[in-house]
C-alpha positions in Angstrom: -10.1 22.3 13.8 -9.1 20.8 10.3 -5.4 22.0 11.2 -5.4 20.0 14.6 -7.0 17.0 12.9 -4.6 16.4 10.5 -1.5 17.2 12.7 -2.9 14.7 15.3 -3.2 12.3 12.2 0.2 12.6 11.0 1.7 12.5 14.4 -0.5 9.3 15.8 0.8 7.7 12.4 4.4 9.0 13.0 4.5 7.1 16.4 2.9 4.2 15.2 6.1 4.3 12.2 8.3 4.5 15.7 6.6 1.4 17.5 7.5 -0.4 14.4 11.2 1.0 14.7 11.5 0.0 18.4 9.6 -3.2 18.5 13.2 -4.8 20.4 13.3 -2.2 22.8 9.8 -2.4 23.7 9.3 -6.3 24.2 12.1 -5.5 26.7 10.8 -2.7 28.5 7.0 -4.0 28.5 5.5 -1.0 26.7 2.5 -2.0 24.5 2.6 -0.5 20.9 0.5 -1.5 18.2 3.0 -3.2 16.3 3.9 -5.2 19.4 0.1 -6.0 20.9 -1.2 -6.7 17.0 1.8 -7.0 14.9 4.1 -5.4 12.5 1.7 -5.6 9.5 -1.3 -4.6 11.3 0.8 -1.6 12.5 1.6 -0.6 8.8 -1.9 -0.6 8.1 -2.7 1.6 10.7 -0.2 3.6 9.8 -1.2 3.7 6.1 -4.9 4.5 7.3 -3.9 7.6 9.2 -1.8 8.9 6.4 -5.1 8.7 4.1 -7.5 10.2 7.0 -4.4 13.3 7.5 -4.3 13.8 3.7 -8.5 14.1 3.7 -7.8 16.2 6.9 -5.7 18.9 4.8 -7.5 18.9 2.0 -10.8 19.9 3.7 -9.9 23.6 4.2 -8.5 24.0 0.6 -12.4 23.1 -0.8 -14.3 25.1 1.8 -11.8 27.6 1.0 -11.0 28.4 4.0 -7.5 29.1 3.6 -5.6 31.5 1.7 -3.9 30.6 -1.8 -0.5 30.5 0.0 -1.6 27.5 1.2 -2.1 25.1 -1.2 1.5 24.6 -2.6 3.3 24.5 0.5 0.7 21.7 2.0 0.9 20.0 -1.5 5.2 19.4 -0.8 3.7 18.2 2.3 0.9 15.4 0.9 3.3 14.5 -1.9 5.8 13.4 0.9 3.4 11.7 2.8 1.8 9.5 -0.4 5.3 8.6 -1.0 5.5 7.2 2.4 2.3 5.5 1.9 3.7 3.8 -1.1 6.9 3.0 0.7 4.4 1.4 3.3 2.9 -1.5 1.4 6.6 -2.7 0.9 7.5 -4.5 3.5 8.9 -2.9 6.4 11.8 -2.8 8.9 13.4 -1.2 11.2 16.1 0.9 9.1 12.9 1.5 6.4 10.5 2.6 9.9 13.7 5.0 11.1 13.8 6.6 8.0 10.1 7.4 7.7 9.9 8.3 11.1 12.6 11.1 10.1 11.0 12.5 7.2 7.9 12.9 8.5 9.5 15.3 10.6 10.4 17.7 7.6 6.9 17.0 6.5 5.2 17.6 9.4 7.2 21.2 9.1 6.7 21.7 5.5 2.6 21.3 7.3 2.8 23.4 10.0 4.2 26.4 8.0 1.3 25.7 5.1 -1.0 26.0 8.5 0.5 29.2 9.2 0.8 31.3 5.9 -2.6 29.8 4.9 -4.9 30.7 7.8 -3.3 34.2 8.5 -2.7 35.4 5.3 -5.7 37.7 4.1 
């Protein structure tokens, strides 16, 4: 459960990032994002918010110990990745700085799902 937490954390903040990337397109084509119904700013927060909640979310199963040692370095890449993005977030943002996030989360979000992997099936 801990595992699908924290993806739908990182992902939910990986679209927000995108909103914030797309704001043009989406004022033309109507579609509501939060950066577009409450604003750029409030977006980043958001986004900063569910990076913290995601981090909490993978830590979890490393203090219950309910993952394997294996683990715990590969998630780590992960979390050190997204607390950079975090601190690139209370910079302010565009949207050359949102497409960039938006892409490393990506190798991030890989770096997780193999952590996910080797941790809960390794004995």
């Amino acid at each position: 459960l801990t595992f699908s937490i924290t993806a739908f954390l990182v992902n939910t903040s990986r679209e927000v990032i995108k909103g914030i990337a797309d704001v043009e397109g989406d004022i033309k084509r109507q579609v509501k994002t939060v950066a577009i119904e409450y604003g750029i700013k409030t977006a980043r927060t958001v986004a900063i918010l569910l990076f913290i909640l995601a981090i909490i979310a993978a830590i979890v199963p490393i203090i219950f110990k309910w993952v394997s040692w294996l683990y715990v370095p590969i998630i780590m890449l992960s979390l050190i990745g997204l607390s950079y993005e975090i601190l690139s977030l209370l910079n302010e943002i565009n949207r050359e700085k949102a497409i960039k996030i938006k892409n490393r989360l990506l190798l991030y979000m890989f770096l997780a799902l193999i952590a996910m992997f080797t941790g809960g099936y390794y004995e």
